[in-house]
C-alpha positions in Angstrom: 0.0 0.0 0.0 1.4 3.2 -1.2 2.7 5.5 1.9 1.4 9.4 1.6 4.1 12.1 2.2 3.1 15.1 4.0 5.6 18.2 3.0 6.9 20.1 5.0 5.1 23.5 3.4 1.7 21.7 4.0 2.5 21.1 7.6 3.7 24.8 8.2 0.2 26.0 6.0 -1.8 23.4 8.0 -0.5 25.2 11.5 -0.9 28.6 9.9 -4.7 28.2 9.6 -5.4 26.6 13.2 -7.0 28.6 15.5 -4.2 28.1 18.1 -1.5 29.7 15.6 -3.9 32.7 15.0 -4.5 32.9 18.4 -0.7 33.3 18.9 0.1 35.4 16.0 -2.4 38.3 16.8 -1.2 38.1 20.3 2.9 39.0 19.2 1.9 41.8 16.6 -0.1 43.3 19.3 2.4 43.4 21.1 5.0 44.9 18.4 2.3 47.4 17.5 2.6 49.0 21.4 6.6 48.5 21.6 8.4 49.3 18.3 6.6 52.9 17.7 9.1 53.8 14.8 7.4 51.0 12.6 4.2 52.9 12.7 2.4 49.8 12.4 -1.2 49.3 12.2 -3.6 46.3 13.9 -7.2 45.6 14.2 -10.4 45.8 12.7 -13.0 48.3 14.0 -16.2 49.2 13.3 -16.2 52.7 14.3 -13.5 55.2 15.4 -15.1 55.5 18.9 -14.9 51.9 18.9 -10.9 52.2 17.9 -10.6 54.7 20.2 -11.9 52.6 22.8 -9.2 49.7 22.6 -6.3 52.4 22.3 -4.5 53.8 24.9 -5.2 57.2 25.7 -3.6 59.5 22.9 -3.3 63.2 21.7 -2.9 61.7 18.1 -1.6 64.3 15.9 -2.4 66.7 18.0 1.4 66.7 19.2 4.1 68.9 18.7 6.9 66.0 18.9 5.3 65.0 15.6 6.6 68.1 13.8 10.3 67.1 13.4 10.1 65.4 10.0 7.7 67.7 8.6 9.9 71.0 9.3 12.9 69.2 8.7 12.3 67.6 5.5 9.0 67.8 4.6 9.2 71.5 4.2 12.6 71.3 2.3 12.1 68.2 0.0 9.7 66.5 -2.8 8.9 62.5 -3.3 8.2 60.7 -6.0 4.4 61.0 -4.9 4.1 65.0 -5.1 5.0 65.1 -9.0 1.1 64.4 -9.7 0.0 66.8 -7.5 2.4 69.2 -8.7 1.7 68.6 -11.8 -2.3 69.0 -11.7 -1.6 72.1 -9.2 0.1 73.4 -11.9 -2.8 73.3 -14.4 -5.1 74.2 -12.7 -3.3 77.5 -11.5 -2.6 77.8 -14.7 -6.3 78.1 -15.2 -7.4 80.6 -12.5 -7.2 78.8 -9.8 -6.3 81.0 -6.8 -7.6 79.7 -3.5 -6.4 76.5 -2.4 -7.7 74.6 0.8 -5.4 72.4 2.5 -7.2 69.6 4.6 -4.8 68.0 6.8 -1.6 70.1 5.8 0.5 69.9 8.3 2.6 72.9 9.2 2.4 73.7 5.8 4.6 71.4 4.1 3.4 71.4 0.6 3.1 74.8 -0.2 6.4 75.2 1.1 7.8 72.7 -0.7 6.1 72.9 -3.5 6.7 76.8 -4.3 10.2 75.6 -5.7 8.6 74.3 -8.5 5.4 76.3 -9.2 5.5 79.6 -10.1 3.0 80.7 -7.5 0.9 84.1 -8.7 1.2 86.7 -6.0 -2.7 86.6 -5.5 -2.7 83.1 -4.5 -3.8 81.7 -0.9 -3.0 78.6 0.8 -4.9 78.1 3.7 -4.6 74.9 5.7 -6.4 72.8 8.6 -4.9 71.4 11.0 -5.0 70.0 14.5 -3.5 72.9 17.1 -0.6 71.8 17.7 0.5 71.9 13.9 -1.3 75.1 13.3 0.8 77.1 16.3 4.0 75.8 14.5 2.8 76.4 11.2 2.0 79.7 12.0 5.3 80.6 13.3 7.1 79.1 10.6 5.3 81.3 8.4 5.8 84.0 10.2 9.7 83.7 10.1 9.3 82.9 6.7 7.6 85.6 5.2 4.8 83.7 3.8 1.8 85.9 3.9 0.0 83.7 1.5 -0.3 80.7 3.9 -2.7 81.1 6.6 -3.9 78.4 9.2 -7.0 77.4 11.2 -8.1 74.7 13.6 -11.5 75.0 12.8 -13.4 72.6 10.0 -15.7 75.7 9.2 -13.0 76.8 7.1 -14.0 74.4 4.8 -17.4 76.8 4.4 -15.1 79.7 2.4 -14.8 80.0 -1.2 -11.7 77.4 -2.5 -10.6 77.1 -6.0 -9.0 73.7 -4.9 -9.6 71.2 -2.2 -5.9 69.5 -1.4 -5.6 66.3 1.0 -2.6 64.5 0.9 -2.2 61.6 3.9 -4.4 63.0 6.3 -8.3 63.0 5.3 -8.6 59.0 6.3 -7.6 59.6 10.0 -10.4 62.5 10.0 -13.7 60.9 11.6 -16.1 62.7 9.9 -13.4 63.6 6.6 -14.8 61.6 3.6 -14.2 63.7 1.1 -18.2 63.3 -0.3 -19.3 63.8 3.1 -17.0 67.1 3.1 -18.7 68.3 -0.1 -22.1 67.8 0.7 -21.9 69.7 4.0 -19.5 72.7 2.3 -21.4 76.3 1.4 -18.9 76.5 -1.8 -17.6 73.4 -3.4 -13.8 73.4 -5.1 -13.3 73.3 -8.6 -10.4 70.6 -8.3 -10.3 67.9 -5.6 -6.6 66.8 -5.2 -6.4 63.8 -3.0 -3.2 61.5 -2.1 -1.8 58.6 -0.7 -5.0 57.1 0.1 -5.3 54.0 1.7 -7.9 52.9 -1.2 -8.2 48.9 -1.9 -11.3 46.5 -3.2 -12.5 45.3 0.0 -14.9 46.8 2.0 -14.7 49.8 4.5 -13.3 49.2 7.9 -11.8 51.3 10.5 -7.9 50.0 11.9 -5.4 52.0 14.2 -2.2 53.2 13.6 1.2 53.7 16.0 2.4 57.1 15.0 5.2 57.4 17.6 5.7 56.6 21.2 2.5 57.1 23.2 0.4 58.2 19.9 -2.0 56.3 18.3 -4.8 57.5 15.9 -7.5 55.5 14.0 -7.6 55.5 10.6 -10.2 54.9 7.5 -9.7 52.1 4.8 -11.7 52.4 2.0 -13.5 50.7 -0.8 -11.7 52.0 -3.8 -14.9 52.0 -6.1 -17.4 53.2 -3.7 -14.6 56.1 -2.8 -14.6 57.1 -5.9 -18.1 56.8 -6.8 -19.4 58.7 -4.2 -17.6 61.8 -5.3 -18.2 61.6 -8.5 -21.9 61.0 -7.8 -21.8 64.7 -6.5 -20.7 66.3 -10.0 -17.0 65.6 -10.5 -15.3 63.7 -12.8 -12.0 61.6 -12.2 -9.8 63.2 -14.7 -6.1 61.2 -13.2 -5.1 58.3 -11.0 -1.6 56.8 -9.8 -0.4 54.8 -7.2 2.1 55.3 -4.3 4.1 52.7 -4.0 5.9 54.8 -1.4 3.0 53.6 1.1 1.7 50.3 1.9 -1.0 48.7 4.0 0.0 45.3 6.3 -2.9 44.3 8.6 -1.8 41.5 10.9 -4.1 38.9 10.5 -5.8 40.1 7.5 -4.5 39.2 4.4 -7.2 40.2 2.5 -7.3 43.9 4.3 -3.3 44.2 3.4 -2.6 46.0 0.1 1.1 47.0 -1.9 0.4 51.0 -2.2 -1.5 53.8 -2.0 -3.4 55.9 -4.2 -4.0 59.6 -6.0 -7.1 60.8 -7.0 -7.5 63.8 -9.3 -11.3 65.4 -9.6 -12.7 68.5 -11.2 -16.0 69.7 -11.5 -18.4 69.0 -14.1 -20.3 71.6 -14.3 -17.3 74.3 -14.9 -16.2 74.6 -18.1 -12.8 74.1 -17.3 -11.5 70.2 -18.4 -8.5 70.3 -18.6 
């Protein structure tokens, strides 16, 4: 009677799927999420951001001035790979008229700052940015030393209700509870002409809500979204997707979830249908 061999590969993929192993697994990336804050890893699957909040310690999230380093440091001072489509479609579109620019989650005010190196800015055009406190006192005062009248900040989502030629987001409008970008639109007195939006965490699941280490001590829930309903959603309020690209810069690893995981991130590029202004 023939003898069956086991490999060794089905063995290891037998243990992987057990319960027991699971069990185990979760248990050590828990862990490793809590004690090595300079991998700014994520874990877990929530339903809500209260309930995120909930399991995570108590945190200031980005409401922290320790955060600020690498933004004023580098971010300030230096371009990726991921800003060229944004610079790009800024470029167009102030090349159009566009003079007002809203930027929602800007941090201290990296990307106009960095980005002024390689647009010709007109001298009539405002950047104005939202931000948590803590980012808009240091914004401010790096303004301030910098001569940058243009660039103006607020703590306050009511900004959102002024006049904007452009809506900008780039890495920020997912760990905003109430942020979605269609939800934002409805609830806005003026809507933007352009909608700029990068390094999302976009993939073809479904919605859920995860957390993310962002140093020691600060933790912050974050969106994942459904990359056709994203985009649906806004374009289901008069805007057209005119440009996408990836960011391979940024990836998404959920422990656990190998089917919430993804390889990049994505941009989004919208304008208005109802200008007469495609590009």
């Amino acid at each position: 009677m023939p003898t069956r061999t086991v490999s060794w590969h089905a063995i290891k993929a037998w243990i992987k799927a057990s319960p027991a192993y699971r069990s185990w697994y979760l248990g050590r990336e828990r862990q490793r999420f809590f004690a090595e804050p300079d991998r700014h890893l994520c874990f877990g699957v929530f339903q809500s951001f209260e309930q995120a909040r909930a399991w995570l310690p108590k945190s200031r999230e980005f409401d922290d001035e320790s955060l600020a380093g690498e933004f004023v440091d580098v971010r300030t001072r230096q371009i990726f790979a991921y800003d060229y489509p944004v610079i790009y479609w800024l470029t167009r579109a102030v090349g159009q008229g566009a003079r007002t620019v809203l930027d929602i989650g800007g941090s201290v005010g990296v990307h106009y700052m960095a980005y002024q190196r390689y647009i010709e800015f007109p001298p009539s055009l405002t950047w104005h940015v939202i931000e948590v406190p803590a980012m808009v006192r240091i914004g401010r005062e790096l303004a301030r030393q910098k001569g940058l009248a243009a660039l103006t900040f607020t703590d306050s989502a009511k900004a959102g209700d002024a006049p904007a030629d452009i809506w900008a987001s780039a890495g920020a409008i997912h760990y905003i509870e109430h942020g979605r970008p269609d939800v934002l639109l409805r609830e806005a007195s003026f809507r933007p002409r352009y909608l700029l939006l990068n390094k999302l965490p976009l993939y073809d699941g479904e919605d859920f809500v995860s957390t993310q280490c962002l140093a020691q001590d600060s933790f912050a829930p974050l969106y994942v979204y459904n990359r056709a309903s994203f985009i649906e959603r806004i374009e289901s309020l008069g805007y057209g997707l005119i440009d996408q690209w990836q960011v391979p810069d940024r990836y998404f690893f959920l422990p656990g979830y190998p089917e919430k995981s993804f390889g990049w991130y994505a941009g989004l590029c919208f304008i208005a249908r109802d200008r007469d202004a495609a590009p």
